[in-house]
Predicted model as a PDB file, atoms N, CA, C, CB and O in Angstrom, pLDDT in the B-factor column:
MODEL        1                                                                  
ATOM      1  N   UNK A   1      11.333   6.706   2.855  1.00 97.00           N  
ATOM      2  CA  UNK A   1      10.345   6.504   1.829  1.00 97.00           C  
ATOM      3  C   UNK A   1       8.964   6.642   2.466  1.00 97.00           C  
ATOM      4  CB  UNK A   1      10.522   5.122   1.143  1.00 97.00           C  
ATOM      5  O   UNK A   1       8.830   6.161   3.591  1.00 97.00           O  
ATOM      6  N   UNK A   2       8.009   7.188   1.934  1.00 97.00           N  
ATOM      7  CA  UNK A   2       6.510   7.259   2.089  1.00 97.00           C  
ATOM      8  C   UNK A   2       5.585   6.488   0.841  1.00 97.00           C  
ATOM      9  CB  UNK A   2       6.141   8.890   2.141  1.00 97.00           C  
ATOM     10  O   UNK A   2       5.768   6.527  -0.375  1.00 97.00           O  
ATOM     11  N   UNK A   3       4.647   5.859   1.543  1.00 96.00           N  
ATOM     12  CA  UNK A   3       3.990   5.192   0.727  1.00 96.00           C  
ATOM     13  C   UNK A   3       2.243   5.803   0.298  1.00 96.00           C  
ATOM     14  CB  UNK A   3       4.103   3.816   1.409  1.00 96.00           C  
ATOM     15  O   UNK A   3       1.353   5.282   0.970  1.00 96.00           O  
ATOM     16  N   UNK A   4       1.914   6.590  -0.500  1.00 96.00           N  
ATOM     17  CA  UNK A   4       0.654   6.864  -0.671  1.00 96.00           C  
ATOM     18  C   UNK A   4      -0.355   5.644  -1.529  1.00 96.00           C  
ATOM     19  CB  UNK A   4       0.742   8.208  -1.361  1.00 96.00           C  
ATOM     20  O   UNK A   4      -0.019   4.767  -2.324  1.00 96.00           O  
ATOM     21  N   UNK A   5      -2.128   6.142  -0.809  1.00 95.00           N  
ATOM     22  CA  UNK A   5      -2.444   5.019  -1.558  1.00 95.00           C  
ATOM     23  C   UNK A   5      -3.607   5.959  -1.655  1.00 95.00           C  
ATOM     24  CB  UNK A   5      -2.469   3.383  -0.996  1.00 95.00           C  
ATOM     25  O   UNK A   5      -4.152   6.591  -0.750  1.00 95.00           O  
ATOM     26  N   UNK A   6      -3.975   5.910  -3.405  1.00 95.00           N  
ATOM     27  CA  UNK A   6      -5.124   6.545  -3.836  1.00 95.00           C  
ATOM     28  C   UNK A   6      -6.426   5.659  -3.808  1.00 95.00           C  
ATOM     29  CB  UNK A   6      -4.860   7.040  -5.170  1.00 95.00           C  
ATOM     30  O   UNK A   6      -6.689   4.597  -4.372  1.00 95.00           O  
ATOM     31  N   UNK A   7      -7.452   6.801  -2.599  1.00 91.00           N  
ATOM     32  CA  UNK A   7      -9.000   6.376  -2.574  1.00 91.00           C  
ATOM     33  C   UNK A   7      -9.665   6.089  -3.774  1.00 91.00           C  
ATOM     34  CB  UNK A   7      -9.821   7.383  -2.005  1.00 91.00           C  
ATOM     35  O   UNK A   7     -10.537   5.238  -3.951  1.00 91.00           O  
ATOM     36  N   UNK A   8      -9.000   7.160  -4.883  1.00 93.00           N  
ATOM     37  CA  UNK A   8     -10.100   6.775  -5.785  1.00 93.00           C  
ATOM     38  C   UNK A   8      -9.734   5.383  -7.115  1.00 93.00           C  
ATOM     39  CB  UNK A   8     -10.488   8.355  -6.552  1.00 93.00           C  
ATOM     40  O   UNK A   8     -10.365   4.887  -8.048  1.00 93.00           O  
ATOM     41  N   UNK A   9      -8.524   5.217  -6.571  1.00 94.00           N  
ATOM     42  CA  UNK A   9      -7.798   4.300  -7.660  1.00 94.00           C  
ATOM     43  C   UNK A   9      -7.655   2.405  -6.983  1.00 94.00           C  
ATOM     44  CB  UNK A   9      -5.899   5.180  -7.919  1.00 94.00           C  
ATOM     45  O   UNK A   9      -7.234   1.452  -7.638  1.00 94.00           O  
ATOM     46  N   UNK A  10      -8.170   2.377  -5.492  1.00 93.00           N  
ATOM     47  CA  UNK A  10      -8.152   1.362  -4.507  1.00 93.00           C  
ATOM     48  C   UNK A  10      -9.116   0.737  -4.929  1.00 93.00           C  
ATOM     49  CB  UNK A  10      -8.230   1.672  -3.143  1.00 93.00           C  
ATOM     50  O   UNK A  10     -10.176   1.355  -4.838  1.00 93.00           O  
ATOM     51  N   UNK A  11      -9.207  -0.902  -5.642  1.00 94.00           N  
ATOM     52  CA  UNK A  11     -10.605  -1.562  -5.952  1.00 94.00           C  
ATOM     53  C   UNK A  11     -10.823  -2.497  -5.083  1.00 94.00           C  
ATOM     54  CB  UNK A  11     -10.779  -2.180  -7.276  1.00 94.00           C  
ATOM     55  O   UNK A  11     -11.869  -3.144  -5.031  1.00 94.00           O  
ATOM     56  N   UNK A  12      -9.510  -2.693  -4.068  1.00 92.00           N  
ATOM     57  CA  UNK A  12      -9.858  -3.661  -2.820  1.00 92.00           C  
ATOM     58  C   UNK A  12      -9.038  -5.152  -3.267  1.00 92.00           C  
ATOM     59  CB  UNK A  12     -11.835  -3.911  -2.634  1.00 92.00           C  
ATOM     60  O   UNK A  12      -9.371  -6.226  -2.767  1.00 92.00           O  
ATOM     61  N   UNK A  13      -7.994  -5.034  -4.217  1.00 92.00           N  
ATOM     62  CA  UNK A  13      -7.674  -6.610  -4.491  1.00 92.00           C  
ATOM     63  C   UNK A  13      -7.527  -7.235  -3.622  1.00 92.00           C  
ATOM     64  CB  UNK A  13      -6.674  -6.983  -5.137  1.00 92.00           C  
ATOM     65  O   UNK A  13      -7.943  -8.385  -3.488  1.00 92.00           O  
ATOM     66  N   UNK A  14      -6.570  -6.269  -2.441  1.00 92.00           N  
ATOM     67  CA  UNK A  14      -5.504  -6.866  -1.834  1.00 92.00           C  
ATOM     68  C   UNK A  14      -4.246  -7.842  -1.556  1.00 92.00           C  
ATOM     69  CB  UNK A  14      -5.826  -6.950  -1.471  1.00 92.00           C  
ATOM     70  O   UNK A  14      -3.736  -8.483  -0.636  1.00 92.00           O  
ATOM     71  N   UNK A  15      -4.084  -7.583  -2.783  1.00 94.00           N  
ATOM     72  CA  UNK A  15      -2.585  -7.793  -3.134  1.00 94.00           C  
ATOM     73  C   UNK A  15      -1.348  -7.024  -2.017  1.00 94.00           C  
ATOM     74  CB  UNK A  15      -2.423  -7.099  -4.759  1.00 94.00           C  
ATOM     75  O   UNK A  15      -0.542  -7.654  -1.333  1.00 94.00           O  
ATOM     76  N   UNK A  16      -1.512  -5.280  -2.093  1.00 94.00           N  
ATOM     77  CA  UNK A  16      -0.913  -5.188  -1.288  1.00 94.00           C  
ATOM     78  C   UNK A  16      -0.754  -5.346   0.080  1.00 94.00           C  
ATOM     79  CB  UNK A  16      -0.807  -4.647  -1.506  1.00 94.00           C  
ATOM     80  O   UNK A  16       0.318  -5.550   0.650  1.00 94.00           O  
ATOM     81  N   UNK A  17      -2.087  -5.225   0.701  1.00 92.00           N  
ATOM     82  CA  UNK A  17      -1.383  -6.262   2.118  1.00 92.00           C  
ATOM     83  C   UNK A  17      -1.513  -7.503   2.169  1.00 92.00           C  
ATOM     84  CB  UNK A  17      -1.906  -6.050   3.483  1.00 92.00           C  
ATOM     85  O   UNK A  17      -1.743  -8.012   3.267  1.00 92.00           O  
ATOM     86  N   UNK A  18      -1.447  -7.993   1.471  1.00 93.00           N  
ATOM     87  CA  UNK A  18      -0.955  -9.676   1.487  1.00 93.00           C  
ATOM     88  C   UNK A  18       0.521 -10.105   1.666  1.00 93.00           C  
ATOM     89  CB  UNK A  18      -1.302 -10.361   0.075  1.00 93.00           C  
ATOM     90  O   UNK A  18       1.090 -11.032   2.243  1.00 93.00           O  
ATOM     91  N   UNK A  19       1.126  -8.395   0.482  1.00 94.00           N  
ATOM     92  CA  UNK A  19       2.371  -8.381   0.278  1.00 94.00           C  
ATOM     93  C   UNK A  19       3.617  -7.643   1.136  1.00 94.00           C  
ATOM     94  CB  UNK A  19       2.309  -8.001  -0.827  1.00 94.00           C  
ATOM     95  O   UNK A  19       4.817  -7.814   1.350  1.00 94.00           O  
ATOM     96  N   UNK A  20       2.503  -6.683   1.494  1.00 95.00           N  
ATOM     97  CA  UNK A  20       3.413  -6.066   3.337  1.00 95.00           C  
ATOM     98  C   UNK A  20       2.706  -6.136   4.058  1.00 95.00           C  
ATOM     99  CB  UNK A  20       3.978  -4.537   3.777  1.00 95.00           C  
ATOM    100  O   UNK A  20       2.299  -5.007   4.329  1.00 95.00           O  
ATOM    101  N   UNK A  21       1.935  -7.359   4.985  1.00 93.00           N  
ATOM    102  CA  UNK A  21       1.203  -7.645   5.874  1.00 93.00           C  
ATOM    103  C   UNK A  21       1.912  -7.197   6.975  1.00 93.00           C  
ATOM    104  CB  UNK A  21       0.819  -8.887   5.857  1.00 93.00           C  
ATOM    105  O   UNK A  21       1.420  -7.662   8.004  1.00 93.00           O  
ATOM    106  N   UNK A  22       3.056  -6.342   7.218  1.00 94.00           N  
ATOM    107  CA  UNK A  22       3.470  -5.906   8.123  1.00 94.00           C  
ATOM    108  C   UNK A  22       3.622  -4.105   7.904  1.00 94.00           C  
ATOM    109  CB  UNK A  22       4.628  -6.765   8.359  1.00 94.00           C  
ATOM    110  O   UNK A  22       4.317  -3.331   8.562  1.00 94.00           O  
ATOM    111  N   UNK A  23       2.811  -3.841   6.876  1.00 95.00           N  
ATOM    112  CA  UNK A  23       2.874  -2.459   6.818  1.00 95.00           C  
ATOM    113  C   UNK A  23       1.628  -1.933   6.353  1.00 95.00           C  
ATOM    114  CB  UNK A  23       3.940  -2.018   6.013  1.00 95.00           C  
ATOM    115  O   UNK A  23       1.353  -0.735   6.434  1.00 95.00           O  
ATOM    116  N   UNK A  24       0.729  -2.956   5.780  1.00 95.00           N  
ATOM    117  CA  UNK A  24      -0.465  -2.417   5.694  1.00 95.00           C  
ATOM    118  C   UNK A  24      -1.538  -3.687   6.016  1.00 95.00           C  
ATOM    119  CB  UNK A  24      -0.602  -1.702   4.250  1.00 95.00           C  
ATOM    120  O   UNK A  24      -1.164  -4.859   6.040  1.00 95.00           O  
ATOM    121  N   UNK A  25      -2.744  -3.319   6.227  1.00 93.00           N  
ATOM    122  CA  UNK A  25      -3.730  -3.821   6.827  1.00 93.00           C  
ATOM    123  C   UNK A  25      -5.232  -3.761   5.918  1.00 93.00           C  
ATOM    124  CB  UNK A  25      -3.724  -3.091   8.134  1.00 93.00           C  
ATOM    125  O   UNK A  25      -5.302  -2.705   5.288  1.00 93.00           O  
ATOM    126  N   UNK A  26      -6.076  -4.397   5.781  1.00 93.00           N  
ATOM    127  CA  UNK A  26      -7.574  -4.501   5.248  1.00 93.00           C  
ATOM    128  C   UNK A  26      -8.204  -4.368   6.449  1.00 93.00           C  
ATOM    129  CB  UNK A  26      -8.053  -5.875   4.450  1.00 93.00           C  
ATOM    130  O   UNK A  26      -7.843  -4.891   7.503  1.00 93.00           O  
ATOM    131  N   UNK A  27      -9.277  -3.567   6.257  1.00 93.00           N  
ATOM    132  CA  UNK A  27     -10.506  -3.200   6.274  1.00 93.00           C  
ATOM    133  C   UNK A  27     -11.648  -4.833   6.669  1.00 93.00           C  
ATOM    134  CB  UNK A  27     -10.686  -2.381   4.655  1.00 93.00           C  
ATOM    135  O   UNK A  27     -11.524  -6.047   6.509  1.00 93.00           O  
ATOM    136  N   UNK A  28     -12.812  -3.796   7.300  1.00 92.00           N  
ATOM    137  CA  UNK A  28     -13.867  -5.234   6.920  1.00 92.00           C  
ATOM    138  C   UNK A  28     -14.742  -5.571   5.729  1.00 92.00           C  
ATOM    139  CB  UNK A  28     -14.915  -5.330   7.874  1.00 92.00           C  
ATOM    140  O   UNK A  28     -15.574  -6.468   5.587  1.00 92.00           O  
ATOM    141  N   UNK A  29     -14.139  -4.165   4.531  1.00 91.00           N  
ATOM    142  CA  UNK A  29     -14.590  -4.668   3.550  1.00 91.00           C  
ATOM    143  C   UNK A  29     -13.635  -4.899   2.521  1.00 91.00           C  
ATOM    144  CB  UNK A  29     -15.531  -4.013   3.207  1.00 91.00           C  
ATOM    145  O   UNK A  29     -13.803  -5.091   1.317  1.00 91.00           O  
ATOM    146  N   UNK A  30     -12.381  -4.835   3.360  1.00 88.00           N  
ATOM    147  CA  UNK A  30     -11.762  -6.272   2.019  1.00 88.00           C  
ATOM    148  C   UNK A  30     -10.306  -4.698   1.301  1.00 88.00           C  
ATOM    149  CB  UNK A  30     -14.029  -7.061  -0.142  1.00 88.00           C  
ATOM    150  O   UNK A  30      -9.359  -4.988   0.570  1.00 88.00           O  
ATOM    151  N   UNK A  31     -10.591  -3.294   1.786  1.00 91.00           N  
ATOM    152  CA  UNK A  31      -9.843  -2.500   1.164  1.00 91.00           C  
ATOM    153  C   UNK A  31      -8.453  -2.103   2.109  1.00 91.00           C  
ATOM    154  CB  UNK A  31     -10.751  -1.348   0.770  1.00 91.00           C  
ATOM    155  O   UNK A  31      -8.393  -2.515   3.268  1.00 91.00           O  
ATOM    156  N   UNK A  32      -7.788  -1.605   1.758  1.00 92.00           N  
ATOM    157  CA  UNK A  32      -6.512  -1.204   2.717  1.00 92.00           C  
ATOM    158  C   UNK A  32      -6.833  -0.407   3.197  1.00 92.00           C  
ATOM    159  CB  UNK A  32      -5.281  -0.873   2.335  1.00 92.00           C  
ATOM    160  O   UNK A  32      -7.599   0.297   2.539  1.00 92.00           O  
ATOM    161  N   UNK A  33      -6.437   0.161   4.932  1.00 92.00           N  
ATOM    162  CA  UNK A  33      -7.123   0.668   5.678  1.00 92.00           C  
ATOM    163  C   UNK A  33      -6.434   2.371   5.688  1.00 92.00           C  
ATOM    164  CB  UNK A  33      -7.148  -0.267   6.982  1.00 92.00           C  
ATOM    165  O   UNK A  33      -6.802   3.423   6.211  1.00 92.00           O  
ATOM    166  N   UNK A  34      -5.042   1.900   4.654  1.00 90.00           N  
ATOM    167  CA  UNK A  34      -4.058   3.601   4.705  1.00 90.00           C  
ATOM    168  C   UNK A  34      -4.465   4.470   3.279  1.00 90.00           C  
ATOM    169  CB  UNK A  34      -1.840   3.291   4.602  1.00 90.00           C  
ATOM    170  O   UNK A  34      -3.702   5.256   2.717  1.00 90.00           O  
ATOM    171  N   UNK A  35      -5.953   4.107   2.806  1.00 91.00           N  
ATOM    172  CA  UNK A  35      -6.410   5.008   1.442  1.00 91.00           C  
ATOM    173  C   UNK A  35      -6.612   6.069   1.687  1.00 91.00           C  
ATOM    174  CB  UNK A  35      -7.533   4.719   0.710  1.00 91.00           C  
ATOM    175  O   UNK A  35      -7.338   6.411   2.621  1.00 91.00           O  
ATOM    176  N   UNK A  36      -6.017   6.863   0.905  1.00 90.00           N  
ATOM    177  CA  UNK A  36      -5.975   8.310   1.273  1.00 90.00           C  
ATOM    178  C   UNK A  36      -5.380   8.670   1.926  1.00 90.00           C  
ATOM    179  CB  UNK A  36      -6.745   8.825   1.622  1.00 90.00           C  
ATOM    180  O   UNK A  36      -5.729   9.722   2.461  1.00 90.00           O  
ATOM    181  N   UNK A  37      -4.023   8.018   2.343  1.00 91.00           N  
ATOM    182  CA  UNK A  37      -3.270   8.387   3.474  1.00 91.00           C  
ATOM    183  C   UNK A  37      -2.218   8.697   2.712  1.00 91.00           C  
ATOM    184  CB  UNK A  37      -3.043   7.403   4.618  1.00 91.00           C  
ATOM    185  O   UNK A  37      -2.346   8.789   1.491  1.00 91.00           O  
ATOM    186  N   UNK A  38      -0.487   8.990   3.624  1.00 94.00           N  
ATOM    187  CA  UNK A  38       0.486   9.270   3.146  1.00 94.00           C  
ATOM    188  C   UNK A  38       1.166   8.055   4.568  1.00 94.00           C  
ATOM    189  CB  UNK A  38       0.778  11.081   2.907  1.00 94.00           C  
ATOM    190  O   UNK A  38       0.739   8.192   5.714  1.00 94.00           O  
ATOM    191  N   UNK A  39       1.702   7.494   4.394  1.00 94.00           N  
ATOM    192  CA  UNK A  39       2.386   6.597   5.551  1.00 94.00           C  
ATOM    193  C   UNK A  39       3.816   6.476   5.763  1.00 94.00           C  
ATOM    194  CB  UNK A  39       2.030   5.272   5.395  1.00 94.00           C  
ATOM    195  O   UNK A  39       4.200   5.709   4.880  1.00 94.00           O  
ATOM    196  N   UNK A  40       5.032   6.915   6.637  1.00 97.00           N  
ATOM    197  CA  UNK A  40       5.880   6.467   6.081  1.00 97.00           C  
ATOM    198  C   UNK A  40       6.412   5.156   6.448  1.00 97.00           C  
ATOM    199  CB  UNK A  40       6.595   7.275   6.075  1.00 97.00           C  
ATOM    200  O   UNK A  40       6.146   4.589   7.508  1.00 97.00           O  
ATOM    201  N   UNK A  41       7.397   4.561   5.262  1.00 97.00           N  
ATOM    202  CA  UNK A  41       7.918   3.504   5.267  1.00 97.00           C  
ATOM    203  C   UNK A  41       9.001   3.096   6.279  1.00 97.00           C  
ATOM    204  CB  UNK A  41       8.251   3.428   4.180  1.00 97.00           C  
ATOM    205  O   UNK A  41      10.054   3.685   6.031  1.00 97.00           O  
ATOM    206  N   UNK A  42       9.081   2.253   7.368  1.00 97.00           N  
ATOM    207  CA  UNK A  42      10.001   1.714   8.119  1.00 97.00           C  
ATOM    208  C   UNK A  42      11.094   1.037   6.505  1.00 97.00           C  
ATOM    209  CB  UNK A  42       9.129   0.430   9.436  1.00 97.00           C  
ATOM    210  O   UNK A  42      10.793   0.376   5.510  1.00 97.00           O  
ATOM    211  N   UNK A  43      12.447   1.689   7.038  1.00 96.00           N  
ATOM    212  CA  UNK A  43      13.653   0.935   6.202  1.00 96.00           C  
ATOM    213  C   UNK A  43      13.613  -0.571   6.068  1.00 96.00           C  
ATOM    214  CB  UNK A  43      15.035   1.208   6.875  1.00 96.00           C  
ATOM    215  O   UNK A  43      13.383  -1.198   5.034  1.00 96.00           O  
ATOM    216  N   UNK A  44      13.864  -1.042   7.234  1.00 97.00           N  
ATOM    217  CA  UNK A  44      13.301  -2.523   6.927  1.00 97.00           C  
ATOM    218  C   UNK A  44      12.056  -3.493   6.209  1.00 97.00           C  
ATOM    219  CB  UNK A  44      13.207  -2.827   7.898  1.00 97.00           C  
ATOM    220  O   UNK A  44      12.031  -4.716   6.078  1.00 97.00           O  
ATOM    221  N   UNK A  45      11.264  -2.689   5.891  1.00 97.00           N  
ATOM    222  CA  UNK A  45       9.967  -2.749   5.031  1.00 97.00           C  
ATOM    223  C   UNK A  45       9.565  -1.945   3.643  1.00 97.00           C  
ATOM    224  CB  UNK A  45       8.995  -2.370   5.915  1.00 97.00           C  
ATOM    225  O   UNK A  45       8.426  -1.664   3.270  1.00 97.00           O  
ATOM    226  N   UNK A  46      10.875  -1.639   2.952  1.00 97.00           N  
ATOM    227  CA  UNK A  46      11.411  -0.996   2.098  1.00 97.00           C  
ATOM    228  C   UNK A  46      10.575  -1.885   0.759  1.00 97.00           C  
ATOM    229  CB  UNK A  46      13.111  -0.985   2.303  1.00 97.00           C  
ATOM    230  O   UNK A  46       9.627  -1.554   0.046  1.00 97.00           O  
ATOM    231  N   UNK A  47      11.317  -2.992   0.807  1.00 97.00           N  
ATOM    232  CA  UNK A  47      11.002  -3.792  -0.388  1.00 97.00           C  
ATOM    233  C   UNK A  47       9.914  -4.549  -0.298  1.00 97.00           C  
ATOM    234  CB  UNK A  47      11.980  -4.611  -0.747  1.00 97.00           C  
ATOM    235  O   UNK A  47       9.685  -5.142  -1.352  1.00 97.00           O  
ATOM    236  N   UNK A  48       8.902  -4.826   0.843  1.00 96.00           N  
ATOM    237  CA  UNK A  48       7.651  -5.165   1.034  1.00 96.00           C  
ATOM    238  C   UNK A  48       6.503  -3.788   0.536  1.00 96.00           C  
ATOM    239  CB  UNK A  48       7.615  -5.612   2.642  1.00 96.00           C  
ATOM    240  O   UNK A  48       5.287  -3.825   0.353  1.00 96.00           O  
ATOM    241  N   UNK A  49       7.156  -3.020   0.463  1.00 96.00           N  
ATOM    242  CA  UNK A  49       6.454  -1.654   0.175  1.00 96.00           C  
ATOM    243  C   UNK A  49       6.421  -1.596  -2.002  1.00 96.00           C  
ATOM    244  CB  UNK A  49       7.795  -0.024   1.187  1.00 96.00           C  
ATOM    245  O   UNK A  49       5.545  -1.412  -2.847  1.00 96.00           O  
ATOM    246  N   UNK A  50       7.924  -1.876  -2.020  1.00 97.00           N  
ATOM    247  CA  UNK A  50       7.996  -2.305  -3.372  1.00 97.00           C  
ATOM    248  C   UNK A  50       7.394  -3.084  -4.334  1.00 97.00           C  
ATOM    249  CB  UNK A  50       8.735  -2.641  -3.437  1.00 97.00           C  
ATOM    250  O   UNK A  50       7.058  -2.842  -5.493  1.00 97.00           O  
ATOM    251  N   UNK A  51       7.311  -4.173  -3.565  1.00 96.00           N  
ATOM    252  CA  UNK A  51       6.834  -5.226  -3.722  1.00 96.00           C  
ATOM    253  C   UNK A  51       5.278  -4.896  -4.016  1.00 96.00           C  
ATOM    254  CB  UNK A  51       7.193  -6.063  -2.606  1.00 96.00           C  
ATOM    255  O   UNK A  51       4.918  -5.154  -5.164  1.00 96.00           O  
ATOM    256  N   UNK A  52       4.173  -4.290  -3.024  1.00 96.00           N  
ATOM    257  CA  UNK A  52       3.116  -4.229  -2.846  1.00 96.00           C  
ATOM    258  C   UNK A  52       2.500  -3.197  -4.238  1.00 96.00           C  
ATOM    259  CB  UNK A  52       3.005  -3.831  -1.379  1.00 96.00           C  
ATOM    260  O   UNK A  52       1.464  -3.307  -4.893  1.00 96.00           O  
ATOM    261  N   UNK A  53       3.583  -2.237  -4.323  1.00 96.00           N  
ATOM    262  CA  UNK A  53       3.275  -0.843  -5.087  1.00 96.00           C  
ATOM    263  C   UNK A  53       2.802  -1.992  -6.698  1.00 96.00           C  
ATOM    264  CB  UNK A  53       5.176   0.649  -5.241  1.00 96.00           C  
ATOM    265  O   UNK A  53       1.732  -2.178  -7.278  1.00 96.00           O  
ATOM    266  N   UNK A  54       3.846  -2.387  -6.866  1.00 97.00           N  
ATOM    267  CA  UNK A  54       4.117  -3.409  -8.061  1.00 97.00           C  
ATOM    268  C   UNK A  54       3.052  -4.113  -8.251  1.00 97.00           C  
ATOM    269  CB  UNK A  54       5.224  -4.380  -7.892  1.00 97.00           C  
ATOM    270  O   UNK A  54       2.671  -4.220  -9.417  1.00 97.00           O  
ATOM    271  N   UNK A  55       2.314  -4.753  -7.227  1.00 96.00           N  
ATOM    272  CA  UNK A  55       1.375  -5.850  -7.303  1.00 96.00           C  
ATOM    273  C   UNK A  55       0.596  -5.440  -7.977  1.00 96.00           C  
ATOM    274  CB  UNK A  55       0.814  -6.359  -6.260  1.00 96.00           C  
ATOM    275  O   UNK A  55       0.211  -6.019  -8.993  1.00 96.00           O  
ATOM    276  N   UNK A  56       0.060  -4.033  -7.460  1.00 96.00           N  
ATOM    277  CA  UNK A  56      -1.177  -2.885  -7.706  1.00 96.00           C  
ATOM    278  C   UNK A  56      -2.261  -2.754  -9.079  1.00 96.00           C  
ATOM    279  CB  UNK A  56      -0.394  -1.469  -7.735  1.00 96.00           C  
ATOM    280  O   UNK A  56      -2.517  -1.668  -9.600  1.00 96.00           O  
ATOM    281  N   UNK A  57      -2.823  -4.041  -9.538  1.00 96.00           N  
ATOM    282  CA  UNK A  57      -3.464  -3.722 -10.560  1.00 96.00           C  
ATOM    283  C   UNK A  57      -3.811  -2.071 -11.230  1.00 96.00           C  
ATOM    284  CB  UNK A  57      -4.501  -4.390 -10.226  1.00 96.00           C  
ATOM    285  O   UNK A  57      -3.508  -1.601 -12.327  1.00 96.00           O  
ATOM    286  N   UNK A  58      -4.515  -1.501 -10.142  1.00 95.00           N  
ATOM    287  CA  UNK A  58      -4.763  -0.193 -10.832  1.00 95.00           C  
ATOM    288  C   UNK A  58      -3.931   0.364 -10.322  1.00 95.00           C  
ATOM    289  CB  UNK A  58      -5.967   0.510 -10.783  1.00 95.00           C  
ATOM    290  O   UNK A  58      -4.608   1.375 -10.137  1.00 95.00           O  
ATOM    291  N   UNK A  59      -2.861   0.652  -9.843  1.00 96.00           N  
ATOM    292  CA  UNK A  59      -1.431   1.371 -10.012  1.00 96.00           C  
ATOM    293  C   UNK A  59      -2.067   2.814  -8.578  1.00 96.00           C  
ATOM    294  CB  UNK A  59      -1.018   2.132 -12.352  1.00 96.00           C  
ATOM    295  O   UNK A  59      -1.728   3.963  -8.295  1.00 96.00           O  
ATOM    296  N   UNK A  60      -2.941   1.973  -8.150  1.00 95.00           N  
ATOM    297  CA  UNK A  60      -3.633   3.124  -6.643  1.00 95.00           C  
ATOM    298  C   UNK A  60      -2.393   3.517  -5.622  1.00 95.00           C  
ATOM    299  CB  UNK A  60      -5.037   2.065  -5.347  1.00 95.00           C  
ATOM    300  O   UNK A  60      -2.615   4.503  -4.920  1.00 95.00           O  
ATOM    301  N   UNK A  61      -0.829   2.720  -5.418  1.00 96.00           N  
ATOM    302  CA  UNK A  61       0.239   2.855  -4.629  1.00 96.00           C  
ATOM    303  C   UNK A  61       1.343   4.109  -5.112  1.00 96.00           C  
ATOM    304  CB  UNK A  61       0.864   1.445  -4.614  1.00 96.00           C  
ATOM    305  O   UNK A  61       1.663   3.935  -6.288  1.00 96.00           O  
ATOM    306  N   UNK A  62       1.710   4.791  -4.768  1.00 96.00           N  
ATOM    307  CA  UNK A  62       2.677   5.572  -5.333  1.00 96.00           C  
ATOM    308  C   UNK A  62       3.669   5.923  -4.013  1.00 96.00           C  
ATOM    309  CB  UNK A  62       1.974   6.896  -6.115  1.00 96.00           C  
ATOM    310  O   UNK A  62       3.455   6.542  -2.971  1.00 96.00           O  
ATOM    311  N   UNK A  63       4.630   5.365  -4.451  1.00 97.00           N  
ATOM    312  CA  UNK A  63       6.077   5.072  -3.276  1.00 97.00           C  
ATOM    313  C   UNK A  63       6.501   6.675  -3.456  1.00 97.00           C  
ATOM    314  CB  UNK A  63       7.736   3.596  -3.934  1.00 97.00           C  
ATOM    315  O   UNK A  63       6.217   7.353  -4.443  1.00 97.00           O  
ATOM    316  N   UNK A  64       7.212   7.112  -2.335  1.00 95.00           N  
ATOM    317  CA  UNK A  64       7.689   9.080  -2.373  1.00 95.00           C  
ATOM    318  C   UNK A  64       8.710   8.465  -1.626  1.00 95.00           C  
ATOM    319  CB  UNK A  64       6.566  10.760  -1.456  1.00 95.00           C  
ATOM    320  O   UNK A  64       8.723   7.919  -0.523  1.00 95.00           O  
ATOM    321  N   UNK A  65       9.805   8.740  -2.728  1.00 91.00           N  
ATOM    322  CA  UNK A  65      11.444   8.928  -2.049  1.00 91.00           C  
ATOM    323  C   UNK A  65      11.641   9.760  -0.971  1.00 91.00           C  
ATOM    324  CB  UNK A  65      12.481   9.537  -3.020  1.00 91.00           C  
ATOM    325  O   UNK A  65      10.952  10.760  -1.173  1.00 91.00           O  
ATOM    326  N   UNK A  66      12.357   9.875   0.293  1.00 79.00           N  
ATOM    327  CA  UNK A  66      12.471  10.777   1.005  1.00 79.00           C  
ATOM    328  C   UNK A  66      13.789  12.120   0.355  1.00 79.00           C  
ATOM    329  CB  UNK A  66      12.721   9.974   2.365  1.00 79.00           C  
ATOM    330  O   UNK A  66      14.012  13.135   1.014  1.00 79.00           O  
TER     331      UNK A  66                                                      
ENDMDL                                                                          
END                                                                             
């Protein structure tokens, strides 16, 4: 699984790394540091990834099946 996270859709809740604090990380201003990225998902961090996508007020996470 790969996890994308859209720059322009990111308002900084941080919900999701609260929620995979072992797969994603904030910034010093409060945003996730993989925006605009494509990352992939460690198996074991499958459902922390799930979890996070879900949280996503503005729906900025979009999970890519391998």
């Amino acid at each position: 699984m790969k996890l994308s996270i859209s720059a322009e859709l990111c308002r900084g809740h941080g919900r999701c790394y609260t929620l995979a604090e072992d797969l994603l990380e904030d910034d010093d201003e409060g945003f996730v540091t993989a925006r605009g990225q494509i990352i992939d998902v460690p198996p074991d961090q499958v459902d922390d990834a799930r979890n996070a996508a879900a949280s996503c007020p503005e729906g900025a996470i979009l999970l890519l099946e391998d």
